[in-house]
Structure formats: structure tokens, C-alpha cells
N, CA, C and O of each residue as an XYZ file, in Angstrom:
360
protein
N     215.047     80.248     31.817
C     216.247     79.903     31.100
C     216.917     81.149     30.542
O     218.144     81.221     30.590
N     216.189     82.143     30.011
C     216.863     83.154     29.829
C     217.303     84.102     30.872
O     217.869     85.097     30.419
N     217.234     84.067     31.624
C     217.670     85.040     32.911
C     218.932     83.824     33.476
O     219.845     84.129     34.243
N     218.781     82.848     33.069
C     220.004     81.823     33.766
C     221.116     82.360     32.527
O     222.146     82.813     33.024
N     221.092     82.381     31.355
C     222.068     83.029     30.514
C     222.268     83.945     30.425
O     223.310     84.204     29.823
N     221.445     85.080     30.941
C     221.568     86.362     30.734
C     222.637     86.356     32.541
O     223.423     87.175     33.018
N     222.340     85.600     32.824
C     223.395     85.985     34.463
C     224.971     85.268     34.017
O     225.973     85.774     34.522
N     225.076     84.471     33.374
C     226.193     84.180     32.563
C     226.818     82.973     32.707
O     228.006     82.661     32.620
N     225.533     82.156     33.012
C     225.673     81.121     32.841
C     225.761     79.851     31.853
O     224.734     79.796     31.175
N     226.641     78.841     31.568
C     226.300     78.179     30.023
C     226.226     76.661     30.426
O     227.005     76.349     31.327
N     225.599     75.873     30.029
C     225.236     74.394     29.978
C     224.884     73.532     28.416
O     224.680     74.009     27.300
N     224.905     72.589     28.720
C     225.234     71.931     27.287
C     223.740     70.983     27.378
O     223.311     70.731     28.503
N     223.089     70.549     26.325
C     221.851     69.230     26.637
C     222.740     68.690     26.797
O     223.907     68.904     26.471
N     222.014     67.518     27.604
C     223.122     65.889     27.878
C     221.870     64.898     27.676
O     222.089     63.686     27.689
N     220.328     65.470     27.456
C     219.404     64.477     27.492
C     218.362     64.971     27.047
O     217.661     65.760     27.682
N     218.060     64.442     25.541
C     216.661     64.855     25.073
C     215.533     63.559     24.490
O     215.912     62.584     23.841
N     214.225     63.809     24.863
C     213.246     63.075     25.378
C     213.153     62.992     23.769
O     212.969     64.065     23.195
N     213.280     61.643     22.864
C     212.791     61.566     21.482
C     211.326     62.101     21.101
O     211.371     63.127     20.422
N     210.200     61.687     21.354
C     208.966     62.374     21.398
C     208.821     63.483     21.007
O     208.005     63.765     20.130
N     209.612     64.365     21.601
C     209.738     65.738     21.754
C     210.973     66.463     21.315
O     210.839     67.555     20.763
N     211.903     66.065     21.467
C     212.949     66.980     21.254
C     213.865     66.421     20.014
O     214.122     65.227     19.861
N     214.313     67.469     19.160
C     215.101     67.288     17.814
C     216.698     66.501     18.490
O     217.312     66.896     19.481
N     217.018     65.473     17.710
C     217.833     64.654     18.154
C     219.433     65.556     17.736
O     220.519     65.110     18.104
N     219.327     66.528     17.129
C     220.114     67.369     16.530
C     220.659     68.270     17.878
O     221.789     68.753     17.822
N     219.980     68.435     18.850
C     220.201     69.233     19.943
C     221.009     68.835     21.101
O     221.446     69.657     21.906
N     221.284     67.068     21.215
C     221.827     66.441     21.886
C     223.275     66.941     22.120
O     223.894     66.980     21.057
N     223.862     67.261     22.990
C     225.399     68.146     23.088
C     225.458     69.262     22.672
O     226.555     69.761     22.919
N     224.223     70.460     21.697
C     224.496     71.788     21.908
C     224.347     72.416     23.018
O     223.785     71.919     23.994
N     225.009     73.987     22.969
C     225.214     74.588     24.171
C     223.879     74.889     23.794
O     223.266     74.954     22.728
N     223.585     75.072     25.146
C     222.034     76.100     25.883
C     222.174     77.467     25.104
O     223.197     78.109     25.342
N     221.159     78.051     24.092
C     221.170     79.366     23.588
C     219.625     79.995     23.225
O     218.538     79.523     22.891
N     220.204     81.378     23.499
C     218.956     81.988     23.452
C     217.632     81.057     21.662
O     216.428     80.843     21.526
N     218.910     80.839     20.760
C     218.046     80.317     19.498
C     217.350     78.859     19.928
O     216.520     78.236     19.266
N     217.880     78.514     21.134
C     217.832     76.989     21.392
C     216.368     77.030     22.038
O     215.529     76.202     21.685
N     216.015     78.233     23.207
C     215.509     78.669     23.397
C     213.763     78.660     22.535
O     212.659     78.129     22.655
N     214.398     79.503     21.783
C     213.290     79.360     20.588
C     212.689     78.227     20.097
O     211.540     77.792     20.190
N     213.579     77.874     19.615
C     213.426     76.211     19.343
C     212.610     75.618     19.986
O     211.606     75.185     19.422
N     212.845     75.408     21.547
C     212.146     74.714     21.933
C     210.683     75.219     21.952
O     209.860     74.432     21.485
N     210.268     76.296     22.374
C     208.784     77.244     22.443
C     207.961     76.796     21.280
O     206.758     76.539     21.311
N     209.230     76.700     19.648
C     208.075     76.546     18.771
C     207.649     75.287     18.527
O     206.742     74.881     17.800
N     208.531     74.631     19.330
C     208.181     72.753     19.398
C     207.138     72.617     20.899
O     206.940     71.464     21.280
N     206.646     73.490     21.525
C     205.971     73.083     22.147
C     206.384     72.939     23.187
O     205.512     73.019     24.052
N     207.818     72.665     23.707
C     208.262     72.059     24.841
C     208.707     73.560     25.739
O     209.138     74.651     25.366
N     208.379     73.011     27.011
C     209.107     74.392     28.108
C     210.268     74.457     28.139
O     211.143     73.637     28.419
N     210.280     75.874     27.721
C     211.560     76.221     28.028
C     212.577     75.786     28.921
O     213.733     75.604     28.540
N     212.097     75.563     30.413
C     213.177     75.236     30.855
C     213.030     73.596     31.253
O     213.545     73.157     32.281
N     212.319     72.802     30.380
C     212.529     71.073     30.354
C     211.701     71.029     31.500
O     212.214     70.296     32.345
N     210.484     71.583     31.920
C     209.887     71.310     33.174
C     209.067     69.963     33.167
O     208.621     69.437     34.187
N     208.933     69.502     31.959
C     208.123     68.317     31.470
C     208.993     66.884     31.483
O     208.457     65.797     31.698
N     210.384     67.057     31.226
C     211.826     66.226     31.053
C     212.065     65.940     29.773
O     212.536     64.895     29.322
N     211.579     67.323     28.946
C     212.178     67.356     27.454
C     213.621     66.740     27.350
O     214.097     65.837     26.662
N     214.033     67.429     28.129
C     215.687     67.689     27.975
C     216.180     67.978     29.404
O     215.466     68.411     30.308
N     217.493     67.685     29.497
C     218.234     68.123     30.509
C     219.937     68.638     30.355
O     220.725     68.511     29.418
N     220.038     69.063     31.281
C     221.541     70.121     30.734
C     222.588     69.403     31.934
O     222.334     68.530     32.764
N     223.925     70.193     31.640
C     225.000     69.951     32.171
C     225.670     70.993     32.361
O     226.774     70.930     31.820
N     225.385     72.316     33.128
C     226.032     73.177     33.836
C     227.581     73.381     33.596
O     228.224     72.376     33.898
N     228.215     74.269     33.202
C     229.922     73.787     33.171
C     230.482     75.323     33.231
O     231.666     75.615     33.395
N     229.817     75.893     33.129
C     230.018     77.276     33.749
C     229.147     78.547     34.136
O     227.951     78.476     33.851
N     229.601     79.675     34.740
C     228.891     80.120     35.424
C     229.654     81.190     36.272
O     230.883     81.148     36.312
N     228.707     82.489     37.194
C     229.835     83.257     37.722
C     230.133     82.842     39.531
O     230.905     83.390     40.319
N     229.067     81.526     39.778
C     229.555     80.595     41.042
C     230.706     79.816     40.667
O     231.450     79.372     41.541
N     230.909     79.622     39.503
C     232.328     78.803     39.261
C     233.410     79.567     39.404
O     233.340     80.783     39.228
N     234.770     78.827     39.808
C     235.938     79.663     40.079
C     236.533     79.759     38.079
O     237.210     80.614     37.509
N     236.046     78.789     37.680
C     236.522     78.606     36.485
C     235.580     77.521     35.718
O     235.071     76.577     36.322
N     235.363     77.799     34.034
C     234.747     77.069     33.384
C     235.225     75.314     33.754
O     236.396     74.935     33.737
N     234.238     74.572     34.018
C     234.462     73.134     33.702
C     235.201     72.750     32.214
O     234.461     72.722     31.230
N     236.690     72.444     32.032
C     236.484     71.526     30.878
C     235.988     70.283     30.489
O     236.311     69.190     30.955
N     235.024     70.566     29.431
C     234.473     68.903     29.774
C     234.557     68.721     27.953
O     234.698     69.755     27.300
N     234.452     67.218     27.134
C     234.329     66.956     26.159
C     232.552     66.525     25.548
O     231.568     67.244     25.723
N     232.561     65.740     25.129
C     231.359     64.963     24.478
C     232.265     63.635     24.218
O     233.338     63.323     23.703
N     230.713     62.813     25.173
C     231.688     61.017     24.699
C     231.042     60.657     23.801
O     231.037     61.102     22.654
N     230.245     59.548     24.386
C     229.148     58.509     23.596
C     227.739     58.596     23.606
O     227.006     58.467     24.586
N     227.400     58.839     22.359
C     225.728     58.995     22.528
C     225.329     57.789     22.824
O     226.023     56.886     22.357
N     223.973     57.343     23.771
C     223.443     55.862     24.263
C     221.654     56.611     23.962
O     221.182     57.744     24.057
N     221.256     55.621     23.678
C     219.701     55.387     23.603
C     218.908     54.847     24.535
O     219.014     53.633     24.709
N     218.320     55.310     25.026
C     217.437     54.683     26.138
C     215.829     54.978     26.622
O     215.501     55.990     27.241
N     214.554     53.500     26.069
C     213.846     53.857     26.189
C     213.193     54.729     25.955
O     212.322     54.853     26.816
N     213.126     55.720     24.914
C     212.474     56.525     24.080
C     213.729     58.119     24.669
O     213.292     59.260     24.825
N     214.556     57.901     24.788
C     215.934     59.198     25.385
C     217.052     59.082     24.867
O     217.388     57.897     24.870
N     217.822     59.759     24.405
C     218.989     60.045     23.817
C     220.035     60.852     24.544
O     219.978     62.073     24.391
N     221.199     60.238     25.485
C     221.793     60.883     26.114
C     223.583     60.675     25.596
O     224.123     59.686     25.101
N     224.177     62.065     25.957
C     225.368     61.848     25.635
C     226.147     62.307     27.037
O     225.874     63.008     28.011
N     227.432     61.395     26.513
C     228.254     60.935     27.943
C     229.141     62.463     28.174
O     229.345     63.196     27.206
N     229.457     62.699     29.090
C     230.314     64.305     29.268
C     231.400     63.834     29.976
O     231.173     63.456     31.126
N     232.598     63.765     29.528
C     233.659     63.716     30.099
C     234.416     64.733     30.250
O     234.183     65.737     29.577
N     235.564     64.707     31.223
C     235.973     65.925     31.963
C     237.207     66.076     31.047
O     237.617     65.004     30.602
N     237.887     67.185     30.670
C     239.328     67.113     30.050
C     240.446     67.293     31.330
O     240.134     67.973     32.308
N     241.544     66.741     31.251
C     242.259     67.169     32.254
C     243.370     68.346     31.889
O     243.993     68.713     30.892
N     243.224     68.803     33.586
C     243.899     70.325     32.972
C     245.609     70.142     32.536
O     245.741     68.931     32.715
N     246.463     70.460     32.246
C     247.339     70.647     31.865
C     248.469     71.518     31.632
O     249.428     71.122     30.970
């Protein structure tokens, strides 16, 4: 995960496993502190377990950042996911 940001890439959680992951993290961007976070909670860094999962929205394969928002948080079965909608360009 850090070599995916350090190449300049950014992603947002869209899905963290209650059990495990602080419900506070749901829609922050991916960061090196986030990083941390997770190590001292135990969980892998890069969600190899299905702590969490991300949403990619930029990057230097992109021609341009994704605009995207934050919708609706939904609960599911011990998971907390939030909805990512796209903004339109303008």
C-alpha cells in the first residue's frame, strides 16, 4: 500500500469489515496515517484478510482524477459500506 501511494496513486475505503475496522474510516482517503492505523489494529495493510476495501479514483494510468462524491452508508452483515457516486463534469 505504500509503494501504491508513493507511485501516486489515491483511493478512498468504500468497505470496512466491523470486527475489525474503525467505522470512522468508512469514505477516508487511503493515507500513509491510515496506513498506520491499520498495522496497530492488527489488520493488513493492504485488506488481504477483507478488512476493508478501496475505490481507486486516481492515479498516473488515469488520464484524469475520477470525480466521484460519497452517497449512502448501508450495513451489511457485520460490513459497513458507502455508496460512491460519480459527479458530472461540467
Amino acid at each position: 500500500m505504500r509503494e501504491f501511494l508513493a507511485r501516486g496513486y489515491a483511493a478512498i475505503l468504500t468497505c470496512i469489515e466491523e470486527a475489525h475496522a474503525d467505522p470512522t474510516w468508512l469514505g477516508a482517503p487511503l493515507t500513509e496515517e491510515l496506513i498506520v492505523a491499520f498495522e496497530q489494529a492488527g489488520i493488513d495493510p493492504c485488506g488481504e484478510r477483507g478488512e476493508y476495501h478501496t475505490f481507486v479514483y486516481a492515479g498516473p494510468l488515469f488520464s484524469s482524477p475520477l470525480a466521484v462524491r460519497l452517497g449512502e452508508r448501508l450495513f451489511l452483515s457485520g460490513f459497513q459500506l458507502i455508496d460512491i457516486q460519480s459527479v458530472p463534469h461540467t
